[in-house]
SEZA-136792 format. One record per residue (C-alpha): x, y, z; residue number from 1; residue in one letter. Coordinates in steps of 0.2 Angstrom, whole numbers, plus 5000, padded with zeros to 4 digits. Layout:
<sites>
xx X	yy Y	zz Z	k NUM	r A
...
</sites>
This chain:
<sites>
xx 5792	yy 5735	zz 5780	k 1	r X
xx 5795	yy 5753	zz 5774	k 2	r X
xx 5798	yy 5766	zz 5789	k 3	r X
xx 5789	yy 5783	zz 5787	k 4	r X
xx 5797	yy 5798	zz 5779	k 5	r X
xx 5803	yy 5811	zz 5793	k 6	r X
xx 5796	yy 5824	zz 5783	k 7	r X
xx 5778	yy 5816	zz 5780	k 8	r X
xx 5763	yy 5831	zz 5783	k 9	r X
xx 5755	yy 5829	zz 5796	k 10	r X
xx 5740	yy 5834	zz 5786	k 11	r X
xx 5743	yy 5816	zz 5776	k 12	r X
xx 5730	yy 5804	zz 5777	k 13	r X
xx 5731	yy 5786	zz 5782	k 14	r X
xx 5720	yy 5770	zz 5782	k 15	r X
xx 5718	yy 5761	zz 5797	k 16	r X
xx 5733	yy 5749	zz 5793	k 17	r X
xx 5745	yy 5761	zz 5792	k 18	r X
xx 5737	yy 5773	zz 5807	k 19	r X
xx 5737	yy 5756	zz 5818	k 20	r X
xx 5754	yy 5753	zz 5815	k 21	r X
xx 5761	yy 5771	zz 5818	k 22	r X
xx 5749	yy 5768	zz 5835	k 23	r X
xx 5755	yy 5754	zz 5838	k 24	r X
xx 5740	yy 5747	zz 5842	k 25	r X
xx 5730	yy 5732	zz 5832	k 26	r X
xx 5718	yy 5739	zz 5818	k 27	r X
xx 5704	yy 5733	zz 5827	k 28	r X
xx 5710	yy 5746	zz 5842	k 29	r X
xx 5710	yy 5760	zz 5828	k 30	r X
xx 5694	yy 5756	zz 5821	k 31	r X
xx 5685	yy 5754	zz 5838	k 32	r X
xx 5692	yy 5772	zz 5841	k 33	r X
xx 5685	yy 5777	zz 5826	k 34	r X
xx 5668	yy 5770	zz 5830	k 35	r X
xx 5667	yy 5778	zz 5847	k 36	r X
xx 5670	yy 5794	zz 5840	k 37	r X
xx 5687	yy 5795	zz 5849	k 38	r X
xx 5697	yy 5798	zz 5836	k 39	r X
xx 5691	yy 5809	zz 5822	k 40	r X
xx 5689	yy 5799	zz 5803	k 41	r X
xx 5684	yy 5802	zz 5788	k 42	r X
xx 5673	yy 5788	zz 5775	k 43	r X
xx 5677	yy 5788	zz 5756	k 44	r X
xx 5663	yy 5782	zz 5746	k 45	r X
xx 5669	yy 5764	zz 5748	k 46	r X
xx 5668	yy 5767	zz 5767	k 47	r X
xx 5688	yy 5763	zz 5770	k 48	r X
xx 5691	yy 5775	zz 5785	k 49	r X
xx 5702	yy 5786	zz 5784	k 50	r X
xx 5713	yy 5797	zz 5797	k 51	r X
xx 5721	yy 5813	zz 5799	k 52	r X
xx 5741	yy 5809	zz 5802	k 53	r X
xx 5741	yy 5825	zz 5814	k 54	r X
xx 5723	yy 5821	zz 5822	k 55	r X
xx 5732	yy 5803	zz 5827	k 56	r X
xx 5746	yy 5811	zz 5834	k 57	r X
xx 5737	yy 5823	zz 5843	k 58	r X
xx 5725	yy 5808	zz 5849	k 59	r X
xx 5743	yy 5798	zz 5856	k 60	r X
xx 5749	yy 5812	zz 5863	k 61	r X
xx 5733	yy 5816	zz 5875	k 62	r X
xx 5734	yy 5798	zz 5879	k 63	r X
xx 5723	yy 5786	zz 5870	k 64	r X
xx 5712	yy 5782	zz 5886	k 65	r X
xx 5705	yy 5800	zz 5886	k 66	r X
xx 5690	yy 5802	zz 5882	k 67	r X
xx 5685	yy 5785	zz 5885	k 68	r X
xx 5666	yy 5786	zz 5887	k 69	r X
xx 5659	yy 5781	zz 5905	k 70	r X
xx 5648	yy 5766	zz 5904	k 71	r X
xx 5642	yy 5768	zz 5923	k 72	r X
xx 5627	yy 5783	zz 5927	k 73	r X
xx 5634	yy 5796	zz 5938	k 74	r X
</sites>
């Protein structure tokens, strides 16, 4: 397994693989916070999702259970 430069930009974009694994979190935990709009992505043409290195850190940082929409009516 490679380990990430020190010096990578943090405008630098990553697949879900990669953004998992720097989250530590399975890909299915990434893509689920894609789909609810929780973390911002980007689709190429193919529809691979791909994130902003800094918008992920950002996300961790906050806490990834921010955000989380309410299911229950207030």
């Amino acid at each position: 397994m490679t380990k990430e430069p020190i010096d990578t930009p943090d405008d630098l974009l990553l697949t879900v693989g990669p953004a998992a694994r720097l989250a530590a979190v399975t890909v299915q935990t990434l893509k689920a916070w894609i789909d609810d709009e929780r973390l911002p992505a980007q689709r190429t043409a193919t529809g691979v999702r791909l994130v902003r290195r800094s918008d992920l850190l950002a996300f961790l940082k906050l806490g990834a259970s921010r955000g989380r929409r309410s299911t229950t009516a207030a």
